[in-house]
C-alpha positions, 0 to 999 in steps of 0.5 A: 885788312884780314889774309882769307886764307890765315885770317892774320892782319895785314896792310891795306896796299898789301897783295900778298899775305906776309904771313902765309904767303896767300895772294889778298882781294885786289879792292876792285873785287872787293868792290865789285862784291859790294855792288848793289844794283843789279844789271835789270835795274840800271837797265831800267833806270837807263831807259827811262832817262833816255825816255824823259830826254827824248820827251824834254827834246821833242819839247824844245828844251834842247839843253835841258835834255843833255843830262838825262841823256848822258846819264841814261846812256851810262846807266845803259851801258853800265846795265849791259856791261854787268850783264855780260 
């Protein structure tokens, strides 16, 4: 991995730049960089699960709503959580 400050080549578990002495991106900043969705978006997806699960639960498909459920409050929360 490249120091942003020197641009000089160091190892990936690095923290700090042996070179200049510069404190390198931990990988959950890069990765939060690299996110794609946006918060409207999981938002929406989460819903929409909730919704399908609500119609598959009133429909008496009881097991067949534990999914849509678990993944559409995850999707929520994740919405929420990237808003704030």
């Amino acid at each position: 991995m490249n120091c942003p400050t020197c641009n000089r080549k160091n190892r990936k578990t690095a923290t700090q730049c042996r070179h200049c002495g510069a404190l390198m991106p931990r990988r959950s900043a890069r990765l939060l960089d690299s996110m794609t969705m946006n918060p409207a978006m999981a938002l929406s997806i989460g819903i929409a699960l909730l919704c399908f699960s609500t119609l598959l639960f009133f429909n008496g498909l009881f097991w067949f709503a534990v999914l849509p459920t678990l993944c559409g409050l995850a999707f929520t929360a994740l919405g929420l959580k990237m808003r704030d």
